[in-house]
Wavefront OBJ file of the C-alpha trace (Angstrom):
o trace
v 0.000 0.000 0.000
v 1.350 3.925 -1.017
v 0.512 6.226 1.721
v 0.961 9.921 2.118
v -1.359 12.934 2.677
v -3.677 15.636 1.844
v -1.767 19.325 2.006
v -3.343 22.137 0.383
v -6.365 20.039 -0.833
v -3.908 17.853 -2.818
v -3.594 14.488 -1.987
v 0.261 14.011 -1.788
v 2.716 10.514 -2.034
v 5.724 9.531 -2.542
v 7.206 7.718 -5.696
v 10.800 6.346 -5.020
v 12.855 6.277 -8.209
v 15.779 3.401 -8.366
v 18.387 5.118 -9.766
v 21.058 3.322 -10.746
v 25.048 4.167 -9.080
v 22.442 6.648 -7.027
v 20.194 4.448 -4.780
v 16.550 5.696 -4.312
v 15.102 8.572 -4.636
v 11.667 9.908 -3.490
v 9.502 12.523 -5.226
v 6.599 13.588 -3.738
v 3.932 13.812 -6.673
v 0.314 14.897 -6.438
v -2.315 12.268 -7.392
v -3.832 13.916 -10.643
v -7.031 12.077 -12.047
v -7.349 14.194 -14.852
v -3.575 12.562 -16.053
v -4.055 9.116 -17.633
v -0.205 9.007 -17.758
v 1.794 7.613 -15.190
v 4.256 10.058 -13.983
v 5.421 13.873 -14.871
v 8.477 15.524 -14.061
v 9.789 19.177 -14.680
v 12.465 18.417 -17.341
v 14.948 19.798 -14.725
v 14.193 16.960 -12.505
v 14.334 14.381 -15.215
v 17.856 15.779 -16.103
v 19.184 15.491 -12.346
v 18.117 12.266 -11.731
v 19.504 11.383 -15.297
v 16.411 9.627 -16.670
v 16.939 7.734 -20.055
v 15.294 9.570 -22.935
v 12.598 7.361 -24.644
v 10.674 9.011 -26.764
v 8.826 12.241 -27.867
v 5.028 12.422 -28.168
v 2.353 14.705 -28.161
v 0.037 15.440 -25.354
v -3.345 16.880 -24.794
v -3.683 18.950 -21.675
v -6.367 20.124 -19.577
v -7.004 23.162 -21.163
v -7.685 21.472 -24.615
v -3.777 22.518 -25.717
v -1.201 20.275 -28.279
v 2.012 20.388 -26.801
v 5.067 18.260 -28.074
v 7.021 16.367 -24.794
v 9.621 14.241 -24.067
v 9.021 11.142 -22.593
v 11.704 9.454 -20.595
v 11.744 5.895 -18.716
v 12.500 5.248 -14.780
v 12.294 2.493 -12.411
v 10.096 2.654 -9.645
v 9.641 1.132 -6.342
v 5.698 0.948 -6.687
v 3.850 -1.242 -3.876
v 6.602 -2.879 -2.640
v 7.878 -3.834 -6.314
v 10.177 -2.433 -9.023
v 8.276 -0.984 -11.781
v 9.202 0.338 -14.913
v 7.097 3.481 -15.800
v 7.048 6.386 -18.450
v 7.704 9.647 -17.722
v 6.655 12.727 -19.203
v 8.892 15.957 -19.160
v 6.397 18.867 -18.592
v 4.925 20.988 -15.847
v 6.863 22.259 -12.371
v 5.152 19.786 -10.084
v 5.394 16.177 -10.396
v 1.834 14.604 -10.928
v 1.312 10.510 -10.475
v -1.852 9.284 -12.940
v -4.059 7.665 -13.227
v -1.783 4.306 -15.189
v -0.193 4.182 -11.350
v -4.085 3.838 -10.177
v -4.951 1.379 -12.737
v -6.512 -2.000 -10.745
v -6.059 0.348 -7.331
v -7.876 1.803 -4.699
v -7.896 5.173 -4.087
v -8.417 6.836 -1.094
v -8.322 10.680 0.735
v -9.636 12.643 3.747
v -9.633 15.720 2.092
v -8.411 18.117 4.945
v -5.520 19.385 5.717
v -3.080 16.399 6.746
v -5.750 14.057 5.961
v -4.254 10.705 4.628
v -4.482 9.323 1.229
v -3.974 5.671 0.407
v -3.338 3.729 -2.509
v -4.024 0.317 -2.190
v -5.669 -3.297 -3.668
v -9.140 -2.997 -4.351
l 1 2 3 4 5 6 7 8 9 10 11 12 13 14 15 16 17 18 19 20 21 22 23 24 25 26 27 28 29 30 31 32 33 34 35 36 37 38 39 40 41 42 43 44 45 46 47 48 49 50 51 52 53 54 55 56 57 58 59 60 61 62 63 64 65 66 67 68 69 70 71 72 73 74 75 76 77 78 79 80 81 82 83 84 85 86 87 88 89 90 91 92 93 94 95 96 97 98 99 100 101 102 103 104 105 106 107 108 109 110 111 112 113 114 115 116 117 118 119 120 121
């Protein structure tokens, strides 16, 4: 089970990135349903942990917008397991979607340390 908390009316975890020669990592990312992707990163964050460039796509945000992006690859430690997930380089905050939640159970007390969970369903 992922566990972490509501700050700001954003429900908050931790994703812990396995980076090689580096050890783990953890980002805190906020849980964005509106994201069908699995993780974002500012491209500033994707060049200091030295993720592996994949491929570039374009993306459809929230506001109806086209934007080209880089998409790079990392290993996670997701549940207890090593995962290996996309990650797209946009935005300042990272954001975890909705492919992390896929087959999950999502939980949150929305106020103000209130905990989220991410668990079996």
């Amino acid at each position: 089970m992922v566990r972490g908390m509501v700050h700001d009316l954003q429900a908050r975890v931790d994703v812990v990135f396995r980076i090689p020669e580096r050890g783990d990592i953890a980002v805190e990312c906020v849980v964005d349903t509106g994201f069908a992707g699995a993780l974002t990163l500012s491209p500033e964050a994707i060049r200091l942990l030295g993720l592996p460039f994949f491929q570039e796509i374009e993306a459809n945000l929230a506001n109806d917008a086209d934007v080209r992006t880089a998409v790079h690859i990392a290993t996670i430690l997701w549940e207890g397991h090593e995962m290996e997930v996309a990650v797209f380089a946009m935005g300042r905050r990272p954001l975890l979607g909705t492919a992390l939640l896929d087959g999950k159970r999502l939980c949150a007390d929305f106020t103000e340390a209130g905990e989220v969970t991410i668990g079996s369903t």
